[in-house]
C-alpha positions, 0 to 999 in steps of 0.5 A, spaced: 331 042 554 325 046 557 328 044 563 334 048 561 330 054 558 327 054 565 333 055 568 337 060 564 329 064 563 327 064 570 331 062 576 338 065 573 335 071 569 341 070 564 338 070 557 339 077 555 336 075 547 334 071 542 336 072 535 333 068 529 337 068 523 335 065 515 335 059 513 342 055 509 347 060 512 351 053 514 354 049 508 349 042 508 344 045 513 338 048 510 335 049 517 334 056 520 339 058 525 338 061 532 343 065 537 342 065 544 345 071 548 347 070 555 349 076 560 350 074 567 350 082 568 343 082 566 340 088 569 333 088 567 327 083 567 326 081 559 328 078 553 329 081 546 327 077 540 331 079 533 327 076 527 334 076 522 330 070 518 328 074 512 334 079 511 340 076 507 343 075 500 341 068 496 347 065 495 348 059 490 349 054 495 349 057 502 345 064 503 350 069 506 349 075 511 350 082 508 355 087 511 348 091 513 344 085 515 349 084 520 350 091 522 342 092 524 342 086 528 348 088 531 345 095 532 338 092 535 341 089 539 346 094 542 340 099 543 335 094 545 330 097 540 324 094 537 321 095 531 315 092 528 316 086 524 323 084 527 324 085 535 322 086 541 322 086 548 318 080 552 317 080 559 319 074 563 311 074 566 310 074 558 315 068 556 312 064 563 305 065 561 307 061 554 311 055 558 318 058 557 317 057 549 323 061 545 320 060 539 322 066 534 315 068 531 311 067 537 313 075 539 316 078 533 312 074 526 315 077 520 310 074 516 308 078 510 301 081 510 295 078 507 294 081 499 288 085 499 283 085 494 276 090 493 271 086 490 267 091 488 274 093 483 274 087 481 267 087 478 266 093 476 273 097 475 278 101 478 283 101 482 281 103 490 285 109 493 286 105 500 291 101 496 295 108 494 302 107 498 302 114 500 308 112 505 312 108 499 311 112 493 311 120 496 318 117 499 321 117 492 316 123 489 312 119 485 305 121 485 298 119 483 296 123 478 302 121 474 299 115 473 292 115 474 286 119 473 280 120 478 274 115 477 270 117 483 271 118 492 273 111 492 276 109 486 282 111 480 283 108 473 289 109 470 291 113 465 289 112 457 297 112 455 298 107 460 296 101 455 300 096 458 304 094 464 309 095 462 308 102 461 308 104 468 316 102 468 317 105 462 314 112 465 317 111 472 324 109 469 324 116 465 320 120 471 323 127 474 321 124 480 326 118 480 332 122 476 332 128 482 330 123 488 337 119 485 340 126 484 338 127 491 341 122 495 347 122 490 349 129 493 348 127 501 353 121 498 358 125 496 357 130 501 357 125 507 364 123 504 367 130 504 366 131 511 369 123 512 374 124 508 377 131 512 377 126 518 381 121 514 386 125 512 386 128 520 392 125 523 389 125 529 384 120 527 385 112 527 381 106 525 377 106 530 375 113 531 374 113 523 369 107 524 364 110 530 364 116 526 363 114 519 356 112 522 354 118 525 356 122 520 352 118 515 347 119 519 347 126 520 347 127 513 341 123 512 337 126 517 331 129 513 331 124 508 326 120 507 328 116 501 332 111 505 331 108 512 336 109 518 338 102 517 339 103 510 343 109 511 347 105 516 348 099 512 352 104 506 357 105 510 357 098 513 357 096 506 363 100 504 367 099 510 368 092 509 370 093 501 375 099 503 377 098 511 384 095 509 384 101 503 383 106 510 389 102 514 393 103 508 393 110 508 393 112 515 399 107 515 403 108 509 399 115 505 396 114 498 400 109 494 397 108 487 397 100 489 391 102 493 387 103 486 383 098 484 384 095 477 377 095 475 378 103 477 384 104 473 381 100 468 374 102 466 373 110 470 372 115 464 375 121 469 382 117 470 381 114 462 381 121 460 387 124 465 391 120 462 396 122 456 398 121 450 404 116 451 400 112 456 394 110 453 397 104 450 399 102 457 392 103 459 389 099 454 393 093 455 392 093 463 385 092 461 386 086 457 389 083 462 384 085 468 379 081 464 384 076 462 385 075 470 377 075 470 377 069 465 382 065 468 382 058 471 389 056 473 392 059 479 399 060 476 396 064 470 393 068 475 400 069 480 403 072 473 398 076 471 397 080 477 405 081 476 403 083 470 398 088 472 403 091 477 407 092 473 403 096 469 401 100 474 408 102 476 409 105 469 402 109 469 404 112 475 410 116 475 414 118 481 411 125 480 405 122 478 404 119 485 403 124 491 398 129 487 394 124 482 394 117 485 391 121 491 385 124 487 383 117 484 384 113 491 379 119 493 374 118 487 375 111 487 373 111 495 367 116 493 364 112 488 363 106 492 360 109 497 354 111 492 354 105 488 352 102 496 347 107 496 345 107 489 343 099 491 338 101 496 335 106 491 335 100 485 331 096 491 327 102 492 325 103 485 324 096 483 319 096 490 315 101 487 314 099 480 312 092 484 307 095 487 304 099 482 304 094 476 300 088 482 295 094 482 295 092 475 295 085 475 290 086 480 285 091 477 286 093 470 281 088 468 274 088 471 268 083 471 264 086 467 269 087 461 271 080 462 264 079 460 262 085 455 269 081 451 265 075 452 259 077 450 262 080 443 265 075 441 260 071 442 256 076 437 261 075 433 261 068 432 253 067 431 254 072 425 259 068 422 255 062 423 249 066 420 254 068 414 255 060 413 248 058 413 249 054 421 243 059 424 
């Protein structure tokens, strides 16, 4: 084997990357998979190591890659980039120093950092300011007066109506700066569609157009946000291109047909609900019954007449005057609505990091040494009195 690195490493010059991806993607193998990328038009003289094996979806009997885990290997790759903590670009003179060795970590380690503790905080109280993360919190507006007060220089202490750690949740949760940040990034959602959905009613655009161009204009929207990264911005629309490709090849094959919404849209959206007349809302409430009955269902037979059923149900909600001017109009805000569902993910993720992180903070320093002691020492007052009282002391 070292004898093959050597060869596709030194004397040929064709191995273009290496790409570490999770563990348990293969059914039945628990192990960590790697990708070798060989280009015998290679023009430059070194090697990009990817480290994937940290971003994916836990699945229950094998992990799976994400439509935006893919799309950022894919993009890393294509641009040769190097980002801290997952590539980087390896000289040939580097790779031979370290005898040819592949080993993912030994160029790019992922490994988290080392959780870091004030010892003088732990003895005396406080929080230290050096382990505000400025970067993380000010991304979605949260600042540090809204949950501490100044102890000196170095040190906060939280606020007296923070009581308990979950407290921080529930203020974080109810905070403006969370409503106005989601608020924000919604509207650059919808704003990006707008403009992508002009291009998809182009008739001169077509499939592949429509996929490059989705990412670039995605991006432009989001060009002086920094509440989302590049490869979270890029991984929307990756995510929503893989639910909804074959909806876009419909419409530019066939038009707006009303097959094209979703039962779980027809069945739950308020706007289309409250749309809807008189005379079919009894056709409304049964298609949600048999959308959940579908749901339900074991037999593949049931499931075969159901989705009949569900079918046909649809045709009576849409009548043929119906079918040019409203079905359009929900296929649109059904394609809207997953785009910022993508996007809401993200910013669940981002918001669940940023209370992580203030409620270690608590963990970590809301009770100090010295109080720990001072509780102590009072209750061991408290026990001799009682003592005193029954005649031990």
């Amino acid at each position: 084997e070292g004898e093959f690195r050597k060869e596709l490493i030194e004397q040929k010059n064709i191995l273009e990357a290496v790409i570490g991806l999770p563990s348990g993607l293969f059914y039945g193998t628990g192990i960590p998979a790697s990708l070798l990328i060989i280009n015998k038009a290679k023009k430059d003289d070194k090697i990009l190591f990817i480290n994937a094996d940290a971003e994916y979806k836990e699945g229950k009997n094998q992990n799976l890659l994400r439509a935006e885990d893919i799309e950022k290997i894919n993009f890393v790759y294509q641009n040769r980039l190097e980002l801290e903590n997952y590539s980087k670009l390896v000289s040939l003179e580097d790779i031979k120093k370290e005898n040819f060795n592949l080993n993912i970590r030994r160029y790019v380690d992922n490994t988290p950092p080392p959780t870091l503790h004030d010892v003088k905080a732990h003895l005396v109280g406080g929080v230290p300011k050096q382990e505000w993360s400025s970067e993380l919190m000010s991304s979605y507006g949260v600042t540090h007066e809204m949950l501490f007060e100044s102890k000196d220089e170095e040190y906060y202490n939280f606020l007296p109506s923070i009581k308990e750690k979950q407290n921080i949740r529930e203020l974080l949760e109810s905070s403006e700066a969370f409503r106005s940040t989601d608020e924000r990034v919604n509207a650059k959602v919808s704003s990006w569609y707008d403009n992508y959905q002009n291009l998809v009613d182009d008739e001169s655009s077509n499939i592949a157009t429509l996929y490059t161009s989705g990412y670039e204009l995605i991006e432009r929207a989001f060009e002086a946000s920094v509440v989302l990264d590049r490869f979270k911005v890029r991984g929307i629309f990756a995510s929503w291109w893989v639910k909804n490709k074959f909806t876009i090849k419909s419409i530019k094959n066939s038009g707006y047909d009303f097959l094209l919404l979703s039962d779980g849209f027809i069945s739950t959206n308020q706007e289309f609900i409250d749309s809807l007349g008189d005379t079919k809302k009894p056709l409304h409430a049964k298609l949600q019954e048999l959308t959940k009955k579908l749901k339900n269902a074991k037999d593949e037979n049931d499931k075969v007449i159901i989705r009949e059923q569900i079918l046909e149900l649809k045709k009576q909600l849409f009548t043929r005057s119906e079918v040019l001017t409203s079905s359009k109009e929900q296929i649109i805000t059904q394609l809207k609505l997953d785009a910022m569902n993508e996007a809401n993910r993200y910013l669940s993720e981002k918001k669940q990091s940023i209370i992580k992180t203030l409620e270690n903070l608590w963990d970590k320093y809301k009770v100090s040494l010295s109080e720990i002691e001072k509780e102590r020492d009072e209750a061991t007052s408290e026990i001799k009195e009682f003592l005193n009282e029954l005649g031990y002391l």
